[in-house]
C-alpha positions in Angstrom: -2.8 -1.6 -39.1 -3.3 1.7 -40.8 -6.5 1.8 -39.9 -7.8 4.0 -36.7 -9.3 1.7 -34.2 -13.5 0.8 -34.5 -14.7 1.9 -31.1 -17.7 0.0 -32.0 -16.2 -3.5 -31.8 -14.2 -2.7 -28.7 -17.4 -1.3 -26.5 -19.2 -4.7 -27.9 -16.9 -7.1 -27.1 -16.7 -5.2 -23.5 -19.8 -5.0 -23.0 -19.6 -9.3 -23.2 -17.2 -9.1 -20.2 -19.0 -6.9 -18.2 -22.2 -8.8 -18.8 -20.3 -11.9 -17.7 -18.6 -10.4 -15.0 -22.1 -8.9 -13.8 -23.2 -12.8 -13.6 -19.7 -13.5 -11.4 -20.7 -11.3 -8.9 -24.2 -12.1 -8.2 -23.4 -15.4 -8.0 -21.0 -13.9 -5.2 -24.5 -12.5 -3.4 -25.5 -16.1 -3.0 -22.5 -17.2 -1.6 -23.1 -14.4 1.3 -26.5 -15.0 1.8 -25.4 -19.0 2.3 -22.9 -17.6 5.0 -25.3 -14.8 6.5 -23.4 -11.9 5.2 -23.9 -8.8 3.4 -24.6 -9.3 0.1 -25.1 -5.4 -0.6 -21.4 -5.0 -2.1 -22.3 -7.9 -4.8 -25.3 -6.6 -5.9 -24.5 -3.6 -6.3 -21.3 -4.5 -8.0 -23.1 -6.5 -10.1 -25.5 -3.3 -11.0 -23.3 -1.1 -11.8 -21.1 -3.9 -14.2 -24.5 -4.8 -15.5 -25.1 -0.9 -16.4 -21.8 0.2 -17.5 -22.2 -3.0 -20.2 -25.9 -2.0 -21.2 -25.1 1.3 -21.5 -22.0 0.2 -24.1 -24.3 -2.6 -26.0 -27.1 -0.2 -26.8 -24.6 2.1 -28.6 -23.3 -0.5 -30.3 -26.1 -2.6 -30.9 -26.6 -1.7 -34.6 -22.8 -2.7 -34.9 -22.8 -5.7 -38.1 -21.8 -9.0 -36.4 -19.9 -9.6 -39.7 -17.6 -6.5 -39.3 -14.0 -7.8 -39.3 -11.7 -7.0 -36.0 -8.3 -5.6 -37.1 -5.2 -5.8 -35.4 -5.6 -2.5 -33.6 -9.3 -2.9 -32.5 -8.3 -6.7 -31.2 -4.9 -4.6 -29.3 -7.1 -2.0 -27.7 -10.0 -4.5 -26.6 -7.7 -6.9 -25.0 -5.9 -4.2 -23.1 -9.7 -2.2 -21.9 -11.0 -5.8 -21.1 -8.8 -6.5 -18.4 -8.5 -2.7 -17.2 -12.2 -2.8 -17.2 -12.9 -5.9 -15.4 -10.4 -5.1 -12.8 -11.8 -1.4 -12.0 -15.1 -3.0 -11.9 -13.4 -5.9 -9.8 -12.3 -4.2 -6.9 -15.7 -2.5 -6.0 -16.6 -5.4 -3.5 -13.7 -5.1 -1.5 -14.3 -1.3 -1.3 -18.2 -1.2 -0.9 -17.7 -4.1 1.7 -14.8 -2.4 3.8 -12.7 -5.2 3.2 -10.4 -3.3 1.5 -11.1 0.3 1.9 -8.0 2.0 0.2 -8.7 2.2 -3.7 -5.4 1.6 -4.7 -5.0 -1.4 -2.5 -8.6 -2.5 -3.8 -7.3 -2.0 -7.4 -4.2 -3.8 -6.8 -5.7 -7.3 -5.3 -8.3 -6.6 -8.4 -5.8 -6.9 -11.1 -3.4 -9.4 -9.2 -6.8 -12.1 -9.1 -7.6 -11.3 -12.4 -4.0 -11.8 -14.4 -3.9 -14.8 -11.9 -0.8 -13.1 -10.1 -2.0 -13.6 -6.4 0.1 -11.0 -5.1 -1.3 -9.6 -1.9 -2.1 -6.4 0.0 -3.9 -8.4 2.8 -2.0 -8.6 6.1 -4.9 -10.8 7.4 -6.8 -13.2 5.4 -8.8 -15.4 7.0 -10.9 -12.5 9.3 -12.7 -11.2 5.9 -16.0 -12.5 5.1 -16.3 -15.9 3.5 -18.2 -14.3 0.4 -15.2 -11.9 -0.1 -12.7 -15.0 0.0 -14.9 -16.5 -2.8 -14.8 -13.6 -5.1 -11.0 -12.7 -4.7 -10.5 -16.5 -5.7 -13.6 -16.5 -8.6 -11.2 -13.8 -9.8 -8.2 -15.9 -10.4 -10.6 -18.8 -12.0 -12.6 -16.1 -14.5 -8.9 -14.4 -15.6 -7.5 -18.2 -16.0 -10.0 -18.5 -18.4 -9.7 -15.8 -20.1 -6.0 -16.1 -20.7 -6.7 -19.8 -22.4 -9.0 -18.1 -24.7 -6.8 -15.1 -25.5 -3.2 -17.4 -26.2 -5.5 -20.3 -27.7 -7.7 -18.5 -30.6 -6.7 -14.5 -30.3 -3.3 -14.2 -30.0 -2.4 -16.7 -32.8 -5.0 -15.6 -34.8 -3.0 -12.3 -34.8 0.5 -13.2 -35.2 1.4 -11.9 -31.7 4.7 -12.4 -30.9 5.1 -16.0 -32.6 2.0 -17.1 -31.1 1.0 -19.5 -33.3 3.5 -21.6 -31.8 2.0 -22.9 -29.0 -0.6 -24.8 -30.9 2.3 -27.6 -31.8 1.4 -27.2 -35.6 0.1 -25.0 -37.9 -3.0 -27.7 -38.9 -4.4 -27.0 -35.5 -5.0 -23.1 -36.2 -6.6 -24.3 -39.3 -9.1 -26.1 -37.2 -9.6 -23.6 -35.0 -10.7 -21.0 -37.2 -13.8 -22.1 -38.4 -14.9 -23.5 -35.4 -13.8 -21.3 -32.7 -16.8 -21.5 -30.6 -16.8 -25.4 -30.7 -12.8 -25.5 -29.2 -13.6 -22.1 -27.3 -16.8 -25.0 -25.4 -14.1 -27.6 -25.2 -11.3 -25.6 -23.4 -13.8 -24.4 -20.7 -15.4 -28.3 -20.4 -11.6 -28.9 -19.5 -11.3 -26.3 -17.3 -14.2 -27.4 -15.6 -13.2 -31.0 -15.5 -9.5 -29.7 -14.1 -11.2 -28.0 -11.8 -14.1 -30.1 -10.1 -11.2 -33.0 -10.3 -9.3 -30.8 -7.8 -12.0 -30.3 -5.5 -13.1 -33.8 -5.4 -9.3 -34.4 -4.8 -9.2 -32.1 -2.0 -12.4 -33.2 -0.4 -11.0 -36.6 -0.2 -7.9 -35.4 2.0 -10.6 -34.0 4.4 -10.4 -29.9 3.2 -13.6 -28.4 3.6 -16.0 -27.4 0.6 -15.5 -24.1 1.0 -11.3 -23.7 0.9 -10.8 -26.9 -1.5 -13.2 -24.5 -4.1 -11.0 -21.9 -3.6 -7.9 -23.5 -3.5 -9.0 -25.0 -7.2 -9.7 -22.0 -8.2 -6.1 -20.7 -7.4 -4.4 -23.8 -8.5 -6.4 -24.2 -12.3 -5.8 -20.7 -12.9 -2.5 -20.6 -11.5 -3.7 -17.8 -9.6 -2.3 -18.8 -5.7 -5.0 -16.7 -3.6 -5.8 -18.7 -0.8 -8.4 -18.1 2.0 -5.5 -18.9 4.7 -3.1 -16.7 5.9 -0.4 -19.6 5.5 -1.3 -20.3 2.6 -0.6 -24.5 2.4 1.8 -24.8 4.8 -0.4 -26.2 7.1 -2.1 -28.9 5.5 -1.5 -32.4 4.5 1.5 -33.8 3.0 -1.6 -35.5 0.6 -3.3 -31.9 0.0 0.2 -30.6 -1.0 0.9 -33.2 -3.7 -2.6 -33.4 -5.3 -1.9 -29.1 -5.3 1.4 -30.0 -7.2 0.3 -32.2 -9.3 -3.0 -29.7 -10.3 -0.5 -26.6 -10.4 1.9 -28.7 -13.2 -1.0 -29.6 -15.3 -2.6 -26.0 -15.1 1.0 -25.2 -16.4 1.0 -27.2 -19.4 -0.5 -26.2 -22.6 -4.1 -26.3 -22.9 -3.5 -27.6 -26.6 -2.3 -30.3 -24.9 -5.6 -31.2 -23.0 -7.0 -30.8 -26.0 -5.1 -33.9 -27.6 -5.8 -36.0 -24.8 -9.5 -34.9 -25.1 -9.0 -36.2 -28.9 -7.3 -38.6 -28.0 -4.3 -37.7 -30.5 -1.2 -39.1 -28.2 1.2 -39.0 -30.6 1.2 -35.0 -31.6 1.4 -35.3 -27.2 4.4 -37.5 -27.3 6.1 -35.4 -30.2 5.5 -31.9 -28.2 9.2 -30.5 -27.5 8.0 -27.9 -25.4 6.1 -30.2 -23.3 9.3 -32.3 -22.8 11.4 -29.3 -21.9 8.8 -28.2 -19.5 9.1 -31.5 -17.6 12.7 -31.9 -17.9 13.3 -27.9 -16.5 10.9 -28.2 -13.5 12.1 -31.8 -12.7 16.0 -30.9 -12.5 15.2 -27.8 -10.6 13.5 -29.9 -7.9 16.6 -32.7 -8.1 18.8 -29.6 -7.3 16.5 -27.8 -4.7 15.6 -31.3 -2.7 19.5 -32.3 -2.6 20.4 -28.9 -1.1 17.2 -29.1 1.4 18.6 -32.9 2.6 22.4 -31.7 2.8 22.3 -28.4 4.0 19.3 -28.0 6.1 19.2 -32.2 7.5 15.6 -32.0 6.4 14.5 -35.9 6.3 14.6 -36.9 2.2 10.5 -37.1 1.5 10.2 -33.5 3.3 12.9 -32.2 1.2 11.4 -33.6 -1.9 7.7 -32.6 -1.0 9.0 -28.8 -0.2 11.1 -28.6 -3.5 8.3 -30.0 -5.4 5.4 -27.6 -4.3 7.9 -24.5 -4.4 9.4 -25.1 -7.7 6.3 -25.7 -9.5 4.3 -23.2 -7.6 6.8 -20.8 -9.3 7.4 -21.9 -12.3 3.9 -22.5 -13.2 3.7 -18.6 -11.5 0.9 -20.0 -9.3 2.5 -18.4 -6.4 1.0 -21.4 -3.2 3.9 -21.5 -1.0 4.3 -24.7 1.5 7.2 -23.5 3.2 9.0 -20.1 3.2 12.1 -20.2 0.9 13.6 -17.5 2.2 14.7 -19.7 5.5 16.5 -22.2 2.8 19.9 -22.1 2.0 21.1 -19.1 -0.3 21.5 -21.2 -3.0 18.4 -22.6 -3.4 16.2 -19.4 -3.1 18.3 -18.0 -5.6 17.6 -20.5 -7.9 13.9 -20.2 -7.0 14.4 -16.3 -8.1 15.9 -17.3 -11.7 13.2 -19.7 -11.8 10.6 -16.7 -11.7 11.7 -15.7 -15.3 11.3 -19.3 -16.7 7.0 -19.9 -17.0 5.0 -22.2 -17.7 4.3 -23.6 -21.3 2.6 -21.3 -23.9 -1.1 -22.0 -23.8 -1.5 -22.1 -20.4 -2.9 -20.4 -17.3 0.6 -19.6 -16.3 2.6 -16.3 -17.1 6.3 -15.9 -17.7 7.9 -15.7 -20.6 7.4 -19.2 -21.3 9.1 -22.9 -21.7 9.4 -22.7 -25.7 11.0 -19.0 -25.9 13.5 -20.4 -23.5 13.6 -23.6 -25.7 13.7 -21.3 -29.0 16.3 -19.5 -28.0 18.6 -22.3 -26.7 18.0 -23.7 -30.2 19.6 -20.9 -31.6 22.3 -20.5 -29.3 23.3 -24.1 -30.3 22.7 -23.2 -34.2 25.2 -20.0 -33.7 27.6 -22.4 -32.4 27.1 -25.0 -35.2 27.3 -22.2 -37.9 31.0 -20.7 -36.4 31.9 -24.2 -37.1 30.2 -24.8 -40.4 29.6 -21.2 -41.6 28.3 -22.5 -44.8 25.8 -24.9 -43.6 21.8 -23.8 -43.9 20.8 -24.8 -40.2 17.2 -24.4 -39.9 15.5 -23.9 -36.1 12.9 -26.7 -36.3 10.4 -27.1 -33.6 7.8 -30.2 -33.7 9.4 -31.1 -36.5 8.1 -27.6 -38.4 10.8 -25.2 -39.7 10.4 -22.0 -38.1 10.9 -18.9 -39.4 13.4 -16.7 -39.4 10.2 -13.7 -39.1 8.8 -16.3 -36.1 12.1 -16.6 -34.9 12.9 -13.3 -34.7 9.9 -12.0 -33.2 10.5 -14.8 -30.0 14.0 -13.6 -29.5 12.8 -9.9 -29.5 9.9 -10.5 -26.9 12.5 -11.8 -24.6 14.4 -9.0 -25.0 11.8 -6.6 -24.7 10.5 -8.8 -21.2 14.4 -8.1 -19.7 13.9 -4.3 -20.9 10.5 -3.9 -19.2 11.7 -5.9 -16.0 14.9 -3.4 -16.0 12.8 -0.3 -16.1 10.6 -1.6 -13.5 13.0 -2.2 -11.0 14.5 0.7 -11.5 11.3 2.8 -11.0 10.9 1.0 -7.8 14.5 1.7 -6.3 13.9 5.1 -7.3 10.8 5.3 -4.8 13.4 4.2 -2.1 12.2 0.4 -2.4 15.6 -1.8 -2.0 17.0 -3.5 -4.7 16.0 -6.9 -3.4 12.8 -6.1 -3.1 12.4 -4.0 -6.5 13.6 -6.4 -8.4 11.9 -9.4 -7.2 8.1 -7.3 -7.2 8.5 -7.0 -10.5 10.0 -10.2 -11.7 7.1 -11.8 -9.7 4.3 -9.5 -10.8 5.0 -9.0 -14.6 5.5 -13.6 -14.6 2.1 -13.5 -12.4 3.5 -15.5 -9.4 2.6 -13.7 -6.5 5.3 -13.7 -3.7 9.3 -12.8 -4.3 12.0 -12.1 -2.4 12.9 -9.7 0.3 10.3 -7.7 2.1 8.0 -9.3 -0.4 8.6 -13.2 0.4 5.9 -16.2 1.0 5.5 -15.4 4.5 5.1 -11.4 3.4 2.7 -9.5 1.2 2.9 -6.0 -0.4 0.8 -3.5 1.9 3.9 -1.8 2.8 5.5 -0.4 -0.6 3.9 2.5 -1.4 0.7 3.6 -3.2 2.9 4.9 -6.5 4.6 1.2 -6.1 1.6 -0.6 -6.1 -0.1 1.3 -9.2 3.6 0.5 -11.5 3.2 -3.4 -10.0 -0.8 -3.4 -11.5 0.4 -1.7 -14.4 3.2 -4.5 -14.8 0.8 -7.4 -14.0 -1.5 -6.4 -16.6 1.8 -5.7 -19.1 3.3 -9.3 -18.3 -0.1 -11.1 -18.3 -1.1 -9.6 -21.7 2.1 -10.2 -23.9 3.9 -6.9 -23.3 4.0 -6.1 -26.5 -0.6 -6.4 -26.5 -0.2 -3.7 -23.9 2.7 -1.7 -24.7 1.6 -1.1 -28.3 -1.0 1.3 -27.1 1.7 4.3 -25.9 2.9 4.6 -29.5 2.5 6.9 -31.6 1.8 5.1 -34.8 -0.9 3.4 -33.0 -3.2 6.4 -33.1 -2.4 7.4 -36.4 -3.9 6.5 -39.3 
């Protein structure tokens, strides 16, 4: 780290992203012309994405491909790869009309790209088709992105205890001489995740268009959908098969991987996998049995709306079927705690994460085992590995650090004369990536209204809880900088 940052490497690796993103949108122009609209905003979208990345390759092109990336260049091109793609993201909506505000346009940028789904529309469904298509292609290109980044950068790195999502320590061995073989293999299932939805959809009679879309939203655990309700009015069938799609996009993608190597037995042994299950499954028990007593909803409708809620937001996909807010205090409540939970480390979704909160109930239970047996060595195990006290440590402290950021948030909202309510829920649901919270900012709500300061802080806080805080945060200190 006491090295000041290659500028080189970072432009490089940009200049990827935009080349890639340049693709995205021309792809976009196609959709348009298949639905006789403009397809002006794409291309030239695409131009300028297409320019800004030439321009940053050719100045780099005599860059060595055997340079090594250091922690700080790896900080700093994460951080500009997401601010980049999202400024360069939100020039559709803004040479198209759609959006015309540029803060607005930036804000439903960055929420489809860190797959929050948080929303500035007040109407959907009267933009143009091709414009529905990007904001979702969004979601699907950030979900992506996020796999690669938790899967082989972020461990690589020794971010925050990252390298213990991949179950054991073997895996990362693996990885790392052959990271463009498992990099292939993640996005084949991505793609197979994602045309299984479709097909899925398709068969409950949901047109091509919205069952892409809706896949999209659901793979990445993104939640823009091309409907202003969202899924509350389809099929009982379409919101199970969403359910179902929204819990697997939640679990870790090392998982998949097993399954794709057919290794079951490092699946069975996965803790955090089984935590995961356990969490969302008691939450739904809890949230079904106060739907059937309190509200006399009949039992499958209580179990169907528990389901889709509870894993739309803990997997911080942010689909709603219902609006929570009209349910009994109790159970929107617990859907607000819920917010902080996440899914599993590895995946598309953002929180803080099943196995910090498993991690750190493991050491609550060792504090209470060592007032007992103060002598005893009580080692955290995880998978059957010993963690350490370093890993350990670093876990603990990220949580903390989330509560700290989520504090300071909230507060900067209330001070802009946003209520409490509503503060503190735009930011829970913004830094976790979910989409819609509580108050003025509930399922059957959006965020147009806050105000153009507000909206800037939540981007800033999407891109903060979507890249590891501490990937993002590292960047305003001062020993970053220095040599």
């Amino acid at each position: 780290m006491g090295k000041i940052v290659n500028l080189k490497i970072v432009f490089k690796v940009i200049s990827r992203n935009l080349f890639i993103l340049s693709a995205a949108l021309f792809v976009c122009a196609g959709v348009a012309v298949i639905f006789s609209e403009n397809t002006l905003p794409f291309i030239l979208s695409s131009l300028i994405s297409l320019a800004i990345g030439l321009t940053f390759f050719l100045t780099t092109r005599k860059q060595s491909e055997n340079v090594t990336i250091h922690r700080k260049d790896a900080y700093l091109t994460v951080t500009l790869s997401w601010v980049f793609i999202s400024l360069i993201g939100c020039l559709p909506y803004l040479f198209s009309g759609a959006i015309p505000s540029f803060v607005n346009a930036l804000f439903e940028s960055v929420s489809g790209f860190t797959t929050t789904g948080a929303s500035i529309l007040t109407d959907i469904e009267i933009l143009p088709k091709s414009i529905l298509f990007w904001r979702s292609l969004t979601h699907w290109i950030g979900g992506i992105g996020i796999i690669v980044l938790v899967i082989i950068v972020m461990p690589t790195l020794q971010i925050g205890g990252y390298h213990l999502f991949t179950l054991e320590s073997s895996l990362q061995e693996k990885i790392q001489p052959k990271i463009k073989a498992v990099g292939n293999r993640l996005l084949l299932i991505y793609i197979i995740l994602t045309v299984a939805e479709i097909i899925f959809l398709l068969a409950g009679n949901m047109n091509l268009f919205e069952s892409i879309c809706h896949s999209f939203g659901t793979v990445a655990t993104g939640g823009f959908s091309p409907k202003n309700t969202s899924i509350i009015d389809y099929s009982p069938y379409i919101q199970y098969v969403i359910t179902i799609f929204m819990f697997l996009a939640g679990t870790n993608f090392v998982i998949h991987y097993y399954l794709f190597k057919r290794e079951f037995k490092k699946v069975k042994e996965n803790e955090e996998l089984k935590f995961y299950a356990i969490v969302v499954f008691s939450i739904i028990v809890l949230i079904t049995a106060s739907l059937y007593f309190t509200m006399n909803k009949p039992l499958e409708k209580s179990f169907r709306d528990a389901s889709f809620q509870v894993v739309s937001i803990v997997t911080c996909t942010g689909f709603a079927s219902a609006d929570y807010l009209l349910w009994p205090a109790f159970a929107w409540t617990i859907i607000f705690f819920s917010m902080f939970l996440g899914g599993s480390t590895g995946s598309t979704a953002g929180g803080i994460k099943m196995v910090r909160h498993l991690m750190m109930l493991k050491n609550i239970r060792r504090n209470f085992r060592q007032m007992i047996s103060p002598n005893a060595i009580l080692p955290i195990r995880l998978n059957n590995n010993v963690i350490s006290s370093e890993t350990n440590r670093s876990i603990l402290t990220f949580i903390a650090a989330y509560f700290l950021v989520f504090l300071i948030g909230s507060a900067s909202l209330v001070l802009l004369g946003i209520d409490g309510e509503t503060a503190s829920s735009s930011v829970a649901t913004c830094m976790a990536g979910i989409g819609p919270g509580i108050g003025t900012v509930g399922p059957a709500s959006n965020f147009a209204h806050l105000p153009d300061l507000g909206k800037m802080i939540l981007s800033f806080l999407m891109l903060v809880g979507r890249l590891e805080i501490y990937t993002v945060i590292v960047l305003f200190s001062r020993n970053f900088w220095g040599k």
